[in-house]
Residue frames as a rotation matrix with the C-alpha (Angstrom) as fourth column:
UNK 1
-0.381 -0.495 0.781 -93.10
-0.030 0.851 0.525 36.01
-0.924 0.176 -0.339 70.22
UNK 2
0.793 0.432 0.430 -95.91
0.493 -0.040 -0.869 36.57
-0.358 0.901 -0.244 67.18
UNK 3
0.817 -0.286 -0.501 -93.75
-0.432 -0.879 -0.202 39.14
-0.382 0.382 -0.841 66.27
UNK 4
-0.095 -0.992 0.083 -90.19
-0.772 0.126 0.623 37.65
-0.628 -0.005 -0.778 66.01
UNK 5
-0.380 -0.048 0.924 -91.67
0.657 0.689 0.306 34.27
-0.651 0.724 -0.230 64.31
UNK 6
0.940 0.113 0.323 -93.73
0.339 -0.439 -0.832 36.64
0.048 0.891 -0.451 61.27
UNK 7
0.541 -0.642 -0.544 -90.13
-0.704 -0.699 0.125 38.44
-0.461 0.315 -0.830 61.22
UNK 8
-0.394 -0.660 0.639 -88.49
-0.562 0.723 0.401 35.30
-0.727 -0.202 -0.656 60.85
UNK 9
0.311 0.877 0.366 -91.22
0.367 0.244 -0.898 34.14
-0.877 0.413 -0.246 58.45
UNK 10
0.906 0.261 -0.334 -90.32
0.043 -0.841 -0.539 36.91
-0.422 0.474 -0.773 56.43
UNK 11
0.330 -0.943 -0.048 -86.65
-0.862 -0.322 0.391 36.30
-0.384 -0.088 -0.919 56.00
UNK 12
-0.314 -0.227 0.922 -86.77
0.070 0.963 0.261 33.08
-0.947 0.146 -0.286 55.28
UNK 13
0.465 0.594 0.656 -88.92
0.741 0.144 -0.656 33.83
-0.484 0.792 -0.373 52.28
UNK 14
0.680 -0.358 -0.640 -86.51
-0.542 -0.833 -0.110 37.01
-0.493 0.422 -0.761 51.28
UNK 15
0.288 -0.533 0.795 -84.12
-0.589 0.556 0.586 33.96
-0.755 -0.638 -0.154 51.53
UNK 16
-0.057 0.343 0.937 -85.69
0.527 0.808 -0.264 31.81
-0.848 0.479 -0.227 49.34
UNK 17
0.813 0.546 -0.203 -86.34
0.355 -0.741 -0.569 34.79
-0.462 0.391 -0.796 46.86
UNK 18
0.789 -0.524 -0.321 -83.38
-0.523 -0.847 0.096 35.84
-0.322 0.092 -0.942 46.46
UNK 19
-0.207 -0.462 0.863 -81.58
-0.285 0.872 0.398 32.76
-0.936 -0.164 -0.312 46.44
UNK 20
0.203 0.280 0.938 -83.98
0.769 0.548 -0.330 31.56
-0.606 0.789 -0.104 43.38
UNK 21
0.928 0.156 -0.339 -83.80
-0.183 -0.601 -0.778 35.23
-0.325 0.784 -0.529 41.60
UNK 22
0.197 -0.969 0.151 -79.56
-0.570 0.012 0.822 34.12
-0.798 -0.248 -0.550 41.78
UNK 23
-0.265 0.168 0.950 -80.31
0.062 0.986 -0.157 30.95
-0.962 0.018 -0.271 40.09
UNK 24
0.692 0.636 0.342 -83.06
0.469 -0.036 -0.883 32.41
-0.549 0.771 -0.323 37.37
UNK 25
0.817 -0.320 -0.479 -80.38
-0.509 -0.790 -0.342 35.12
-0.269 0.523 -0.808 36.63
UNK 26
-0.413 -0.787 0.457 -77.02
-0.268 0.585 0.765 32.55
-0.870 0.194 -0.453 36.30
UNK 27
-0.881 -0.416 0.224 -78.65
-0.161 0.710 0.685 29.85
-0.444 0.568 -0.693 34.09
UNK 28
-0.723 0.678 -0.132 -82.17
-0.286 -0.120 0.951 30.85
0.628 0.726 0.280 32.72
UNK 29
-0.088 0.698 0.711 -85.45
-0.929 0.199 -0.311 29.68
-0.359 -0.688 0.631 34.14
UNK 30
0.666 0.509 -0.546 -85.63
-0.667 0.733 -0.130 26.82
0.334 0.451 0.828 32.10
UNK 31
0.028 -0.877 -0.480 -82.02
0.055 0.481 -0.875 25.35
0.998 -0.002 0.062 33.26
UNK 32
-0.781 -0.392 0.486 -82.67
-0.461 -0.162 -0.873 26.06
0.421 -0.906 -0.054 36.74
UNK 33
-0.400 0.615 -0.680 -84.44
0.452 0.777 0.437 23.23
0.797 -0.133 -0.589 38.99
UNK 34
0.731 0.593 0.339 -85.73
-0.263 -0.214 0.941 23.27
0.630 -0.776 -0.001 42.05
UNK 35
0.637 -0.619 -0.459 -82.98
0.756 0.385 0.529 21.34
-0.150 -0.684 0.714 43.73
UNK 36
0.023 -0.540 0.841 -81.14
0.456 -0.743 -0.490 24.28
0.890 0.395 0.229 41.98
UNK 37
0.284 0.475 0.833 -82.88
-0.180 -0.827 0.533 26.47
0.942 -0.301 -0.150 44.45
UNK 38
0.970 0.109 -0.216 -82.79
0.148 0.437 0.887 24.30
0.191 -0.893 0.408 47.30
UNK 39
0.300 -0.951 -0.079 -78.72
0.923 0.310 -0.227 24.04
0.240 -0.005 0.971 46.98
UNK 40
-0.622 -0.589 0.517 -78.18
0.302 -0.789 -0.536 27.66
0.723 -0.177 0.668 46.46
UNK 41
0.179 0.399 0.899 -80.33
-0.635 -0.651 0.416 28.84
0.751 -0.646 0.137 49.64
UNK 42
-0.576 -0.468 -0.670 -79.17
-0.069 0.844 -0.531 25.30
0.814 -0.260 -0.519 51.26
UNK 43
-0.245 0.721 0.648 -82.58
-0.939 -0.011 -0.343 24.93
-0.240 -0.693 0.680 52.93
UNK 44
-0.856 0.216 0.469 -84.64
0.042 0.934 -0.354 21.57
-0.515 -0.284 -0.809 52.80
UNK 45
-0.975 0.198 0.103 -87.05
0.073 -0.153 0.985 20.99
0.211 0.968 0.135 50.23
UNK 46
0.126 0.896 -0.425 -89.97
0.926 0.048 0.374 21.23
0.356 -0.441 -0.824 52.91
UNK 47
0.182 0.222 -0.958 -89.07
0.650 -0.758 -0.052 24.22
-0.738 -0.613 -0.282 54.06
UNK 48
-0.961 -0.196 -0.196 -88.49
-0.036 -0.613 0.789 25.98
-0.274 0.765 0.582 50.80
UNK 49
-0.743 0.660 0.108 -91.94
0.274 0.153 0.950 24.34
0.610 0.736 -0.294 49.34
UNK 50
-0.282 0.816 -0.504 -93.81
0.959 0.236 -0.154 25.68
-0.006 -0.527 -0.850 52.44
UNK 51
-0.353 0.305 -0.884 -93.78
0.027 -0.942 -0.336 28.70
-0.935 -0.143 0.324 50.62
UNK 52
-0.252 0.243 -0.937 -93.75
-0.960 -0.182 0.211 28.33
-0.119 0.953 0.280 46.79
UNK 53
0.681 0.597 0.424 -95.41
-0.435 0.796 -0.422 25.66
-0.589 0.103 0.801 45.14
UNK 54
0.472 -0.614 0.633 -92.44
0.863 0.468 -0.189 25.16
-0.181 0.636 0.751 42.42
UNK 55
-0.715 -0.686 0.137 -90.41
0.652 -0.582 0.487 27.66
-0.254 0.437 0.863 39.87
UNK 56
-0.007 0.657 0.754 -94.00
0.629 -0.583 0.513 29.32
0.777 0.478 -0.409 38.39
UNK 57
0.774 0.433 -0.462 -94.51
0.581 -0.195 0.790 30.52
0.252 -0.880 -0.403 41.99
UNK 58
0.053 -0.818 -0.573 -91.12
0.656 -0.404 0.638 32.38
-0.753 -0.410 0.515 42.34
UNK 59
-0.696 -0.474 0.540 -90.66
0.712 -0.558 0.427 33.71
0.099 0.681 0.725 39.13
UNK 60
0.100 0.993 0.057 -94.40
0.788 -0.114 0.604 35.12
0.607 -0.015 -0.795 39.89
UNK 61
0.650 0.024 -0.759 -93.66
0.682 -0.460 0.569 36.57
-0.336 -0.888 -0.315 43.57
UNK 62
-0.326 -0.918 0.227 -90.20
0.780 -0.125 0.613 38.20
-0.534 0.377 0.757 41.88
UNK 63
-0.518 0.238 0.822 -91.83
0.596 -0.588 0.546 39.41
0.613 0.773 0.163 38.94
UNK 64
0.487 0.854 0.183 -94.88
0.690 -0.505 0.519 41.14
0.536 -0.126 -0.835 41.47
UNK 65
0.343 -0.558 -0.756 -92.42
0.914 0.012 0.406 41.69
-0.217 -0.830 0.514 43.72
UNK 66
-0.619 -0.769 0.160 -90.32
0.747 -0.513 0.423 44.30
-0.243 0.382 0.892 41.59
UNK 67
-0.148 0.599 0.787 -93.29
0.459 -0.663 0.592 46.00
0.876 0.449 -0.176 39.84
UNK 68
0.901 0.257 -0.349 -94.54
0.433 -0.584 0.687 46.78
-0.027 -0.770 -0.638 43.44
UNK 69
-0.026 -0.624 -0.781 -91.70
0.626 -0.619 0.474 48.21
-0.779 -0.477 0.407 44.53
UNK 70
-0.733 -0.013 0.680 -91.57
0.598 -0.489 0.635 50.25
0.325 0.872 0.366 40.74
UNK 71
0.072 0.929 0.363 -95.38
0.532 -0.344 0.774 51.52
0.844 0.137 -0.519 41.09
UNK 72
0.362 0.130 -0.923 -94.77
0.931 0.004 0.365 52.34
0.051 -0.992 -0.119 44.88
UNK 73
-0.153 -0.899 -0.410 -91.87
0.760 -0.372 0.533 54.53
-0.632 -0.230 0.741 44.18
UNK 74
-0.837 -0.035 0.547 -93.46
0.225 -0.932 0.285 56.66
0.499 0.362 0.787 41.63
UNK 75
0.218 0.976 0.019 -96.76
0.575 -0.144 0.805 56.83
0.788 -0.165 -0.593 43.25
UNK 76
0.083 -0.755 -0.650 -94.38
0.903 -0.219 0.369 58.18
-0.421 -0.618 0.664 46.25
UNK 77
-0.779 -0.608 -0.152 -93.19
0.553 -0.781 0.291 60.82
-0.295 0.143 0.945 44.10
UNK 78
-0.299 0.904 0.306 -96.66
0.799 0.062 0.598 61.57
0.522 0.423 -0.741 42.93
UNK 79
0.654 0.546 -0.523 -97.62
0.747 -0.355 0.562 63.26
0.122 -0.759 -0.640 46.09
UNK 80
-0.460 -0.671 -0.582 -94.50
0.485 -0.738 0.468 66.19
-0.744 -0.067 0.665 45.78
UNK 81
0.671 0.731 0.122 -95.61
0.698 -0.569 -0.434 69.38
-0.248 0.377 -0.892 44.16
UNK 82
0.570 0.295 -0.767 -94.35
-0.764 0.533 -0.363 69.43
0.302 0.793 0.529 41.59
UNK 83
0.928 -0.171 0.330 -92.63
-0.061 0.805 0.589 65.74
-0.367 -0.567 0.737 41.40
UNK 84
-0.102 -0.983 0.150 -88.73
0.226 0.124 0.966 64.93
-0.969 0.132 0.209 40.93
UNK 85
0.252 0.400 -0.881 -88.30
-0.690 -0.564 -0.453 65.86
-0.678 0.723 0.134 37.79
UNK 86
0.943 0.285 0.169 -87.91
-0.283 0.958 -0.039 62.83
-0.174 -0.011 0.985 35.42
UNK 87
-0.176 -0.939 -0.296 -83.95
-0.128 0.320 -0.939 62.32
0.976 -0.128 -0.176 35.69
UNK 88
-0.862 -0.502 0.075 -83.77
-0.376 0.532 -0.758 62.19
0.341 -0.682 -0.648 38.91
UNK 89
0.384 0.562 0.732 -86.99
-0.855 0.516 0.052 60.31
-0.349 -0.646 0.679 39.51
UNK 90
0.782 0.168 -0.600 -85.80
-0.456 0.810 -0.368 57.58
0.425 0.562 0.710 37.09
UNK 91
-0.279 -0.933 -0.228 -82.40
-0.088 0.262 -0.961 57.61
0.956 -0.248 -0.155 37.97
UNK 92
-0.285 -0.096 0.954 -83.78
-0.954 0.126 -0.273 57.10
-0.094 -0.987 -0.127 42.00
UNK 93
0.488 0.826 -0.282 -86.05
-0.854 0.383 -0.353 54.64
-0.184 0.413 0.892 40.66
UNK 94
0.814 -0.219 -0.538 -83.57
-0.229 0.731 -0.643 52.68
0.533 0.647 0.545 38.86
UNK 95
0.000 -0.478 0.878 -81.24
-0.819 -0.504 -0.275 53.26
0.574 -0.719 -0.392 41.62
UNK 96
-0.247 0.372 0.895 -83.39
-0.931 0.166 -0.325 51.13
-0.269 -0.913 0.305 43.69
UNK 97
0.846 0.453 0.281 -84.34
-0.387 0.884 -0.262 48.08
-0.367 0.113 0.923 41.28
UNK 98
0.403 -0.891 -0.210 -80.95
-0.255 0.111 -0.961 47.84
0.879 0.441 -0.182 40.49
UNK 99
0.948 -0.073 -0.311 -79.58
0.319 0.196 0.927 47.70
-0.007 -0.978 0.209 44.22
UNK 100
-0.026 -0.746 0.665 -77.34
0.592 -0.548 -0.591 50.13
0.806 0.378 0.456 43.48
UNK 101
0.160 0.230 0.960 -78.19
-0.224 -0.938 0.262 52.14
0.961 -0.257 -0.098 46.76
UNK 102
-0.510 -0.706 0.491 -77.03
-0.734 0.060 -0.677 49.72
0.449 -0.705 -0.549 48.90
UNK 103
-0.908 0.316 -0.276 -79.16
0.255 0.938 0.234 46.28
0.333 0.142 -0.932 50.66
UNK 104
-0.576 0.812 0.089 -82.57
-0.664 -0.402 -0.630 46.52
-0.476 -0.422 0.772 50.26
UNK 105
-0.271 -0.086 0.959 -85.33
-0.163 0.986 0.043 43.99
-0.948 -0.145 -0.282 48.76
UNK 106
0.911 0.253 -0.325 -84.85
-0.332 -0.015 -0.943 44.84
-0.244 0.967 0.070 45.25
UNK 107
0.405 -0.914 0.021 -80.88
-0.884 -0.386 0.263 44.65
-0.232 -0.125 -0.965 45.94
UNK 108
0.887 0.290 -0.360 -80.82
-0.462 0.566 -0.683 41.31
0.006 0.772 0.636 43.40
UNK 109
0.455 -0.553 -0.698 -77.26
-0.890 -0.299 -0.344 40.47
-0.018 0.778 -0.629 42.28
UNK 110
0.983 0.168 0.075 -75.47
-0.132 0.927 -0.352 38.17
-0.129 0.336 0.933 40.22
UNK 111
0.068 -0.997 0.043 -71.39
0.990 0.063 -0.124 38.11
0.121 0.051 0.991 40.35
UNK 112
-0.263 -0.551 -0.792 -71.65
0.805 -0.578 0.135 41.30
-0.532 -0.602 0.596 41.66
UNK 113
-0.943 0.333 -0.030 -74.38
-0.300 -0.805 0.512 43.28
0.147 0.492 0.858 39.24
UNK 114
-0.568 0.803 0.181 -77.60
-0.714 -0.371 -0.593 43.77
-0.409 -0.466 0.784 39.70
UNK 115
-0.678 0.423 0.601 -79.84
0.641 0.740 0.202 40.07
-0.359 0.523 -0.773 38.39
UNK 116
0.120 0.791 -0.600 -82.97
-0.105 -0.590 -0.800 42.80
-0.987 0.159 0.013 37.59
UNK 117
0.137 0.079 -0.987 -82.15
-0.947 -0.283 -0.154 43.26
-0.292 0.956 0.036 33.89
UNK 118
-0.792 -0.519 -0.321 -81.17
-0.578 0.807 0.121 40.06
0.196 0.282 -0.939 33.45
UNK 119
-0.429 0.902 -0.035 -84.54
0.713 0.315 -0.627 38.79
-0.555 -0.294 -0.778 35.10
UNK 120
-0.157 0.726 -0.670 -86.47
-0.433 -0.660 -0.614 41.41
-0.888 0.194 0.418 33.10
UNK 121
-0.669 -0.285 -0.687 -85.31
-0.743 0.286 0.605 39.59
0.024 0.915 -0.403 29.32
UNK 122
-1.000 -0.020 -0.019 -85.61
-0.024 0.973 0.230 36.40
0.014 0.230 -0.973 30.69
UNK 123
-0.346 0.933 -0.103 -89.44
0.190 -0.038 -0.981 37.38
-0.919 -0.359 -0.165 32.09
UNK 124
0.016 0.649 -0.761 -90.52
-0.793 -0.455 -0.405 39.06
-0.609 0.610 0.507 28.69
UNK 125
-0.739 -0.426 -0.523 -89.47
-0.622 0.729 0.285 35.66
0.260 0.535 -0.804 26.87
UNK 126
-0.985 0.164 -0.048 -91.21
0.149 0.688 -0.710 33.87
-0.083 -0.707 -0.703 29.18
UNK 127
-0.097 0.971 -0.218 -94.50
-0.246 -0.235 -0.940 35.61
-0.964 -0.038 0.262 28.94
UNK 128
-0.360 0.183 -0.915 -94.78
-0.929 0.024 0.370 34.71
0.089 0.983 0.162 24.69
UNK 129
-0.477 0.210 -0.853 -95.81
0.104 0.978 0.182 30.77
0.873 -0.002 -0.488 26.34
UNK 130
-0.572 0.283 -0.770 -96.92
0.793 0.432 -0.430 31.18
0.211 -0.856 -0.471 29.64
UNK 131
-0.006 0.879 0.477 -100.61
0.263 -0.459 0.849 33.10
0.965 0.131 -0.228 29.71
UNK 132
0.779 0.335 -0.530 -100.56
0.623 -0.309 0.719 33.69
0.077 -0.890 -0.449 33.62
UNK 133
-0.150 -0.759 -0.634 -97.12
0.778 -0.486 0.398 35.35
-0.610 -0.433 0.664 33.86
UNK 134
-0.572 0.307 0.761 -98.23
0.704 -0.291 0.647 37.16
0.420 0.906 -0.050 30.72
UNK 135
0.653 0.745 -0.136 -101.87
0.578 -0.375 0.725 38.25
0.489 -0.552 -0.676 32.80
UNK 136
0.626 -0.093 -0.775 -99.16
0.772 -0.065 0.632 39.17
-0.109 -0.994 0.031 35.39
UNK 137
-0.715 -0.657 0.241 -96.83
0.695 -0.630 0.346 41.22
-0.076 0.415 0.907 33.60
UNK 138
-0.381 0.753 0.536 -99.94
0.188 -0.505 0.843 43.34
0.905 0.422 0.051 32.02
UNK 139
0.455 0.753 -0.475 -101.12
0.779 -0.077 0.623 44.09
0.432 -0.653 -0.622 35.39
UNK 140
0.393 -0.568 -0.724 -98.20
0.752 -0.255 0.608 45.08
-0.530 -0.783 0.326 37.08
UNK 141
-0.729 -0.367 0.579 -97.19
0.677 -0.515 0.526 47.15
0.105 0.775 0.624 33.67
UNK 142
0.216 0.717 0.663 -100.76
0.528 -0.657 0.539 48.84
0.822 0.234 -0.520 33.80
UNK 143
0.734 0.243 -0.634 -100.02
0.665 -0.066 0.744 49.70
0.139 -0.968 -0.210 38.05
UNK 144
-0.391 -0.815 -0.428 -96.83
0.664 -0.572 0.482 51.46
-0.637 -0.096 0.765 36.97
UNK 145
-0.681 0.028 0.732 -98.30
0.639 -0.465 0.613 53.19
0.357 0.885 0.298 33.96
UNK 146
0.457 0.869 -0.189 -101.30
0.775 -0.285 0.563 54.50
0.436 -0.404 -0.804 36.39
UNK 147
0.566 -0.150 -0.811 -98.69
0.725 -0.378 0.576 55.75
-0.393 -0.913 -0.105 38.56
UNK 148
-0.660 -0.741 -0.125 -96.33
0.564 -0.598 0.569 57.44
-0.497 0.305 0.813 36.06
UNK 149
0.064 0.671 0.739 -99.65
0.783 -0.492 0.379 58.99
0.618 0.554 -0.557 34.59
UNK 150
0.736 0.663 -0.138 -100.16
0.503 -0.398 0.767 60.63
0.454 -0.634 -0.626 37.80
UNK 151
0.146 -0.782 -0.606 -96.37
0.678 -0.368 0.637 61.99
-0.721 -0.504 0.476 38.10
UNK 152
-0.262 0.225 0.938 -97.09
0.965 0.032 0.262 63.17
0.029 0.974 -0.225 34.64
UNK 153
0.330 0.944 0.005 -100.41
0.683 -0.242 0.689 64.89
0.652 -0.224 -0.724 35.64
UNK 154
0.579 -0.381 -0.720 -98.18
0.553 -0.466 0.691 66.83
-0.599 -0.798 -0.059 38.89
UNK 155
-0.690 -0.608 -0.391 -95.48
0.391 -0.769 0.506 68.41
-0.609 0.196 0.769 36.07
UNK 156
-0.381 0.537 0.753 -98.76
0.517 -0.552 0.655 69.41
0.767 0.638 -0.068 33.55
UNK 157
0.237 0.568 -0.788 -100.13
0.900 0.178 0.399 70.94
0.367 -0.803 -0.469 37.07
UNK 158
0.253 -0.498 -0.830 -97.03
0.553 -0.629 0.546 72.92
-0.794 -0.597 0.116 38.11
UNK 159
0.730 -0.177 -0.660 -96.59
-0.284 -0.957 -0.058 74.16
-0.621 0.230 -0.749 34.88
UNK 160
0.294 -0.817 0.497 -93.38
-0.588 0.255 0.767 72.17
-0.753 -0.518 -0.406 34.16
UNK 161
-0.921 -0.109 0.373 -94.14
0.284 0.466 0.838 70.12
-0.266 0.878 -0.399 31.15
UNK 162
-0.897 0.418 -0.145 -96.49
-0.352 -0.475 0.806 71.02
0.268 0.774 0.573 28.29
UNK 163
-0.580 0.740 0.341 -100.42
-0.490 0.017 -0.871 70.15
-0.651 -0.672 0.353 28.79
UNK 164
0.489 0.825 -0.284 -101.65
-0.821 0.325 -0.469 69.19
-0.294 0.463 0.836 25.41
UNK 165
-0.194 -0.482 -0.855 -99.63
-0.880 0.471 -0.065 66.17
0.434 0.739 -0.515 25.38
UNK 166
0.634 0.692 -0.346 -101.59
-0.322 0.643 0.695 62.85
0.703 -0.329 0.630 26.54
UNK 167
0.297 -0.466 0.834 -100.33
-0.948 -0.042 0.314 62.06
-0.112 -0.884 -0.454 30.31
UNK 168
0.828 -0.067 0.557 -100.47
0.133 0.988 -0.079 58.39
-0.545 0.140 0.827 29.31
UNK 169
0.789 -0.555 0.263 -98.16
0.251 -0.100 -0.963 58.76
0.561 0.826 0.060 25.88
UNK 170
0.152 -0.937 0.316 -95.26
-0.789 -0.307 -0.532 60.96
0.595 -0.168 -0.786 27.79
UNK 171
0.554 0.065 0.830 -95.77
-0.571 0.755 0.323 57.87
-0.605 -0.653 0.455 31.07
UNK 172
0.923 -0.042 0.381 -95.16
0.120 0.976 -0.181 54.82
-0.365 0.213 0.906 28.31
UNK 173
0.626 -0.767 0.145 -92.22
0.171 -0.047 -0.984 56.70
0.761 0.640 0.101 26.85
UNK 174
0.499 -0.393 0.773 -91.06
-0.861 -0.327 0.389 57.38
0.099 -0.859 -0.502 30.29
UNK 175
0.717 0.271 0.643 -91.45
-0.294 0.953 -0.073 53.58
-0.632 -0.137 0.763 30.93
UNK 176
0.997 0.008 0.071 -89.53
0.064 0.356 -0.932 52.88
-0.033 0.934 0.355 28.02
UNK 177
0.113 -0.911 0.396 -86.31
-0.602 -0.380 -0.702 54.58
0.790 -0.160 -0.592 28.67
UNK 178
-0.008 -0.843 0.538 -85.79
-0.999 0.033 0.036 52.88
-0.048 -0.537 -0.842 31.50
UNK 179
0.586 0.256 0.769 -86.84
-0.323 0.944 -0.068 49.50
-0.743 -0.208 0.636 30.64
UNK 180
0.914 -0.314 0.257 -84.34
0.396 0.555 -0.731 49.83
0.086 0.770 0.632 27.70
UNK 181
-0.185 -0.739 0.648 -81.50
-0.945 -0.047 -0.323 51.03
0.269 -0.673 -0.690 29.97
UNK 182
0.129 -0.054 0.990 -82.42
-0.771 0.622 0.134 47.89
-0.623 -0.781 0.038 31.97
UNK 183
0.917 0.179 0.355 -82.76
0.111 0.741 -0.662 45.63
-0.382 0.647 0.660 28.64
UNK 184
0.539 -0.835 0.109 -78.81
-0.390 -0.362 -0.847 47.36
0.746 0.414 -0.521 27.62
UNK 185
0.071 -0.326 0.943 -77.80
-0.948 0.272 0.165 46.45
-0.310 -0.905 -0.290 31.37
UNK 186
0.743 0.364 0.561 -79.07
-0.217 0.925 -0.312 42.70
-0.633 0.110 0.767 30.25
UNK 187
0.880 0.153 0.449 -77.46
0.318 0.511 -0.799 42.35
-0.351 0.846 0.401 26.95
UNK 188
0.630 -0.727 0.273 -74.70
0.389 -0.009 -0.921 44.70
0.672 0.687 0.277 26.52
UNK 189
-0.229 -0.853 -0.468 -72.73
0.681 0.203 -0.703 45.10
0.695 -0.480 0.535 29.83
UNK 190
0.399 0.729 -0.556 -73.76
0.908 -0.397 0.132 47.35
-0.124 -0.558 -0.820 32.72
UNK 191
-0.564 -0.461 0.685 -73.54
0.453 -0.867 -0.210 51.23
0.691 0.192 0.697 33.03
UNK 192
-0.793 0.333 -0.510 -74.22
0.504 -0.112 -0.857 53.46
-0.342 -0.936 -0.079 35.87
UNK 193
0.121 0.958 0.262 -77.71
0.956 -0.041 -0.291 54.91
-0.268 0.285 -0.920 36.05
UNK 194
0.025 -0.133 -0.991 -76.01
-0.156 -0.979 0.128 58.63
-0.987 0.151 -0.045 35.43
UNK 195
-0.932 -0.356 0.070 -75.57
0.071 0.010 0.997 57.55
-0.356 0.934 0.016 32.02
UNK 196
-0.275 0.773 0.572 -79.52
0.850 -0.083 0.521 57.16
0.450 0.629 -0.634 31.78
UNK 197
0.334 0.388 -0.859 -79.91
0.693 -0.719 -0.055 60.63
-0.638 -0.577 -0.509 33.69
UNK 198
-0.547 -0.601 -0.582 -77.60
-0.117 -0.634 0.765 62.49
-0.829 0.486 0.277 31.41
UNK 199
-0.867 0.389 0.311 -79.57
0.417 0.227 0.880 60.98
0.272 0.893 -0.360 28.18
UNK 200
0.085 0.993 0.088 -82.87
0.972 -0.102 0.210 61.91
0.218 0.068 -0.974 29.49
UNK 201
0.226 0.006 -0.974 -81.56
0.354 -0.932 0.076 65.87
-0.907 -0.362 -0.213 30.90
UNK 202
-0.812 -0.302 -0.499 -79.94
-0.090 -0.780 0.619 66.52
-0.576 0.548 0.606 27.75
UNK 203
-0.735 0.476 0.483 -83.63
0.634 0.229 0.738 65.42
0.241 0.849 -0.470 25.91
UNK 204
0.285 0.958 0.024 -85.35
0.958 -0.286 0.013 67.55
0.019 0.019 -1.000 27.79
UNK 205
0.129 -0.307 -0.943 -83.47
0.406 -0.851 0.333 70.54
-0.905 -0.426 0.015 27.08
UNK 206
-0.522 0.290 0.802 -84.30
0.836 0.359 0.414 70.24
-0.168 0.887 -0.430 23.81
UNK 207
-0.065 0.341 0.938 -85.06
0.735 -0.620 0.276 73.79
0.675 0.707 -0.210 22.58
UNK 208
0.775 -0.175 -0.607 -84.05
0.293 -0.751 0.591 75.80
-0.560 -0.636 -0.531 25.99
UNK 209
0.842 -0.325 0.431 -81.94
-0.306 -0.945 -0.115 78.52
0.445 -0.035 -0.895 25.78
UNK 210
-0.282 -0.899 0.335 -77.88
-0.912 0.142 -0.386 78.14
0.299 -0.414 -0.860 26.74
């Protein structure tokens, strides 16, 4: 019975999560209430608040929520000798915070695209006033940057990419690409994630042969 109520536990809060990431991604965080929340998961405002305390508290869990699943997923590839190479780690990667791969709990979406990019904008906005989400961002950024250091570190290893270029430096530009794929997704209409695989294969072929 422990079992079935912590599953149940657990759903409800995916519920609630998902329900509010709908909400943040429609009409903004600022334009979206609580009763907002409550309507679109159509739960009772005790049973919604016996998880989050308000909107800080969601946008919070969300925001950790994603990075974990980010940081996991290269740290994952980490451990292959050597690792995916970076098209198709990003493009799995982005794959997956998109919910492009089919339901899973990154699998966001708003009218039928992915709410991620749209929740990424609205977060970096957000962090220029609010010092904790700020703190939180900068963590959860450093936990991915650790890990793409260390997928880095696996192609200077095998050979695969150059050595005298700082593991950190090739990581943030790594980082970059896809957080401005996801910030294009936001702002100027989606595209599929081959479009950021193709941009990053043809950059690293950059001085090969044929």
């Amino acid at each position: 019975m422990a079992r079935v109520s912590q599953e149940h536990l657990d759903a409800r809060r995916r519920q609630i999560l998902d329900g509010a990431a709908r909400c943040f991604a429609r009409n903004g965080f600022h334009a979206t209430s609580m009763q907002d929340v409550l309507k679109e998961v159509n739960l009772s405002a005790g049973a919604v608040y016996r998880y989050f305390s308000g909107k800080d508290e969601l946008i919070a869990a969300i925001v950790t929520e994603v990075l974990g699943g980010v940081r996991e997923a290269f740290e994952d590839a980490a451990r292959h000798t050597p690792p995916p190479m970076p098209d198709v780690l990003v493009g799995l990667v982005m794959t997956q915070v998109l919910g492009l791969g089919g339901p899973g709990k990154h699998g966001l979406t708003w009218e039928g695209e992915a709410s991620f990019p749209r929740l990424m904008v609205q977060v970096w906005t957000e962090t220029l006033r609010d010092s904790e989400l700020s703190a939180l961002l900068r963590e959860g950024f450093g936990a991915v940057r650790d890990a793409w250091v260390k997928v880095v570190e696996g192609y200077q290893e095998a050979g695969v990419m150059r050595a005298d270029v700082p593991a950190e430096h090739v990581a943030r530009t790594l980082i970059a690409a896809a957080q401005g794929f996801a910030a294009q997704q936001a702002l100027f209409g989606t595209a599929p994630v081959e479009v950021l695989q193709d941009g990053l294969r043809g950059l690293m072929s950059v001085g090969a042969s044929g």
